[in-house]
TORVOPA-95652 format. One record per residue (C-alpha): residue number from 1; residue in one letter; x negated, y, z negated. Coordinates in pm, whole numbers. Each point is the difference from the previous one (the first is absolute). Example, Ala and Ser with C-alpha at 12.3 -4.5 7.8 and 13.67 -1.06 7.14 Angstrom:
BEGIN
<pos 1&code a&xx -1230&yy -450&zz -780>
<pos 2&code s&xx -137&yy 344&zz 66>
# end
This chain:
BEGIN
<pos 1&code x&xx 1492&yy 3997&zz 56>
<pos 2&code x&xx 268&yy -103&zz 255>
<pos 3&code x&xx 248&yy -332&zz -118>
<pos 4&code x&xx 154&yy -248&zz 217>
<pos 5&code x&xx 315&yy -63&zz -141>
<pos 6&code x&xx 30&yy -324&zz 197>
<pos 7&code x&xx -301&yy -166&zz -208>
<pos 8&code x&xx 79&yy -280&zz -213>
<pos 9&code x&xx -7&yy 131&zz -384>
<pos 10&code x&xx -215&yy -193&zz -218>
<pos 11&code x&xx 149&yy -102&zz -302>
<pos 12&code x&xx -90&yy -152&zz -349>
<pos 13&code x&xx 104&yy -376&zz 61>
<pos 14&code x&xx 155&yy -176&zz -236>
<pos 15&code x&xx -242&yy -392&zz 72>
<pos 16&code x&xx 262&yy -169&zz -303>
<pos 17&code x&xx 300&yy 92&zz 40>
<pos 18&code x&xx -79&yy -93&zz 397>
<pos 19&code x&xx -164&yy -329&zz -90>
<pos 20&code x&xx 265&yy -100&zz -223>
<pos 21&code x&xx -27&yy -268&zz -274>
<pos 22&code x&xx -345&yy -112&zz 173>
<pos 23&code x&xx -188&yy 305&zz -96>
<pos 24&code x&xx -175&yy 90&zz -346>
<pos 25&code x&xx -168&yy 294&zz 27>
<pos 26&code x&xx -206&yy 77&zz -328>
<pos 27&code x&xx -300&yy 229&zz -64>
<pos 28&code x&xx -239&yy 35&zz -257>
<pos 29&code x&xx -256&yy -368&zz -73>
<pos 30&code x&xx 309&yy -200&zz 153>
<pos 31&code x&xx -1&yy -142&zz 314>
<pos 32&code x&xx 227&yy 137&zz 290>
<pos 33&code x&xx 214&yy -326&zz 137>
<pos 34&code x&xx 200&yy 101&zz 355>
<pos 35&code x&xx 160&yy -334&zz 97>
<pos 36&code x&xx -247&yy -236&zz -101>
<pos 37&code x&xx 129&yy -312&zz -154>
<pos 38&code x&xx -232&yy -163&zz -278>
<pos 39&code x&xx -280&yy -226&zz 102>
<pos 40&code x&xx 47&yy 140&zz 407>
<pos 41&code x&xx -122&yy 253&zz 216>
<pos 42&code x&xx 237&yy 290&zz 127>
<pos 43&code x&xx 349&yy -134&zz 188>
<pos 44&code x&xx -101&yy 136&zz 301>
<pos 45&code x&xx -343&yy -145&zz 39>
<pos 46&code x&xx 191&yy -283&zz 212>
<pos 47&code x&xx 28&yy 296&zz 280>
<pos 48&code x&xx -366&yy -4&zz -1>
<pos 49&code x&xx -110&yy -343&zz -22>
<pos 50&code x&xx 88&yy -96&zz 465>
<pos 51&code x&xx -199&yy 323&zz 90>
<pos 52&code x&xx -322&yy -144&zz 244>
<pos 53&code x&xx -331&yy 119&zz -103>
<pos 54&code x&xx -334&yy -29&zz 224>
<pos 55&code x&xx -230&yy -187&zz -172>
<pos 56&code x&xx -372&yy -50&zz 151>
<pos 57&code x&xx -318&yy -163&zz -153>
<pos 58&code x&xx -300&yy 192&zz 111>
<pos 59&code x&xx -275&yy -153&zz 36>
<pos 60&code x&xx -231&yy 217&zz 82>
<pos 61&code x&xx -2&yy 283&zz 310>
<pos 62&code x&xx -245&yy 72&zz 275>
<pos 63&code x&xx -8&yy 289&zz 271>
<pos 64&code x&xx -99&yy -80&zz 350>
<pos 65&code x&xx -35&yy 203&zz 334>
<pos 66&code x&xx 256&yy -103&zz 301>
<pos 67&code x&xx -302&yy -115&zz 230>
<pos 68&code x&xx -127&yy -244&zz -340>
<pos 69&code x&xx 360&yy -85&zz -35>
<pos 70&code x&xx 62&yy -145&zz 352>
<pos 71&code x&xx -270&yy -205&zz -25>
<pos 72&code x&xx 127&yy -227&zz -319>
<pos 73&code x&xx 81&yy -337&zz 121>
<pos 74&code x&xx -2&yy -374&zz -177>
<pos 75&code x&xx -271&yy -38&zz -222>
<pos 76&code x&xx -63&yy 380&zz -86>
<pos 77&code x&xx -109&yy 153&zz -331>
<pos 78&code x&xx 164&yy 323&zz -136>
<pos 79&code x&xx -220&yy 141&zz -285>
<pos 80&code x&xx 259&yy 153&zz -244>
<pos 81&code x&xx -79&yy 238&zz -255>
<pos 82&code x&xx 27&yy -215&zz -323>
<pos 83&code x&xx -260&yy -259&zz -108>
<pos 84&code x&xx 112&yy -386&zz -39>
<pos 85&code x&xx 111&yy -113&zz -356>
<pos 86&code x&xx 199&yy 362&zz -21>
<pos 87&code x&xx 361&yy 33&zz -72>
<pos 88&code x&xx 256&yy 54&zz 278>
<pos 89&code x&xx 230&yy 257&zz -71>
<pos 90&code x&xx 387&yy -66&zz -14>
<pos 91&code x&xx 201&yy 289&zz 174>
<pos 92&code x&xx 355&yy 62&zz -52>
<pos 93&code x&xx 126&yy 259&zz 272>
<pos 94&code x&xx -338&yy 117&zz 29>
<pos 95&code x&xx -62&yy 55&zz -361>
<pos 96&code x&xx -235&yy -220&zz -213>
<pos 97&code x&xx 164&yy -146&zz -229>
<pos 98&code x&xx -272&yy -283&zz -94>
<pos 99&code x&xx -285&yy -204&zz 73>
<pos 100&code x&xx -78&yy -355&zz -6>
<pos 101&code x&xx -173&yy -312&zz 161>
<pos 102&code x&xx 77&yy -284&zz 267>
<pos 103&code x&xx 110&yy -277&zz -103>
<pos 104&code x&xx 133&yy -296&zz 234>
<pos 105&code x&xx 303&yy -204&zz -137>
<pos 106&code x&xx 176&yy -292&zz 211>
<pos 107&code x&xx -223&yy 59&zz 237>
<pos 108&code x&xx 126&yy 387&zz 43>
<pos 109&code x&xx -212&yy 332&zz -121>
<pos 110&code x&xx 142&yy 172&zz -226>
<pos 111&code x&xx -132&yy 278&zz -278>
<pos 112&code x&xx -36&yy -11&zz -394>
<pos 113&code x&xx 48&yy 345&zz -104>
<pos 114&code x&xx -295&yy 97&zz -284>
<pos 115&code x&xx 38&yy 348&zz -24>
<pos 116&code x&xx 377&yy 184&zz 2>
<pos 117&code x&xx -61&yy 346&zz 52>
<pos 118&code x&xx 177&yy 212&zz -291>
<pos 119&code x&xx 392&yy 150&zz 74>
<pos 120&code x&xx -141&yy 379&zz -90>
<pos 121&code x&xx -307&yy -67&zz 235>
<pos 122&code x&xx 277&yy -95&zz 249>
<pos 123&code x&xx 171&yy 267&zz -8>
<pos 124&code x&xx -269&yy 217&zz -14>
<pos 125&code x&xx -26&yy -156&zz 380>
<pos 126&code x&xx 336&yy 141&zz 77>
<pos 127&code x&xx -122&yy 393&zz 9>
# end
């Protein structure tokens, strides 16, 4: 098996002695704690917090030929695909993330989340 002697080596990494005073690494029925102050989240969670996300409330979807399309105008029905009374579907990046109903407040719509879907079933959305 040829070697490139120009490839980065991996090493064993000391994550303690690099995270200084911050980091308590422990094993065993203790709890690992890498820069987390008591009662907070992780330090750096405040890089995360101005990232934009997409988020879109689906209503309900409907497919349509060009020629049935171009004849919409004021006043026409679209039939979607979910009966009235069901819950629209809260989309974050094009991932559901939860469901809920209209609501109108100050005169505005908005949505009351009734069903948050689970962090593992979320991630099981990521594969």
């Amino acid at each position: 098996m040829a070697t490139d002697n120009n490839a980065p080596r991996v090493m064993d990494y000391d994550w303690e002695k690099a995270l200084g005073d911050d980091a308590k690494l422990t094993s065993g029925s203790e709890t690992a704690r890498v820069g987390v102050e008591p009662g907070k989240g992780p330090q750096n969670l405040e890089l995360l917090l101005d990232i934009p996300l997409e988020i879109t409330a689906e209503l309900g979807r409907a497919k349509m030929i060009i020629n049935d399309l171009l004849q919409l105008g004021q006043g026409s029905v679209i039939e979607l695909n979910k009966l009235a009374g069901e819950p629209l579907e809260i989309m974050v990046n094009h991932k559901l993330i939860a469901r809920g109903e209209v609501v109108v407040v100050n005169e505005k719509f908005g949505i009351r989340l009734t069903d948050v879907i689970s962090p593992m079933e979320r991630i099981k959305q990521l594969t």
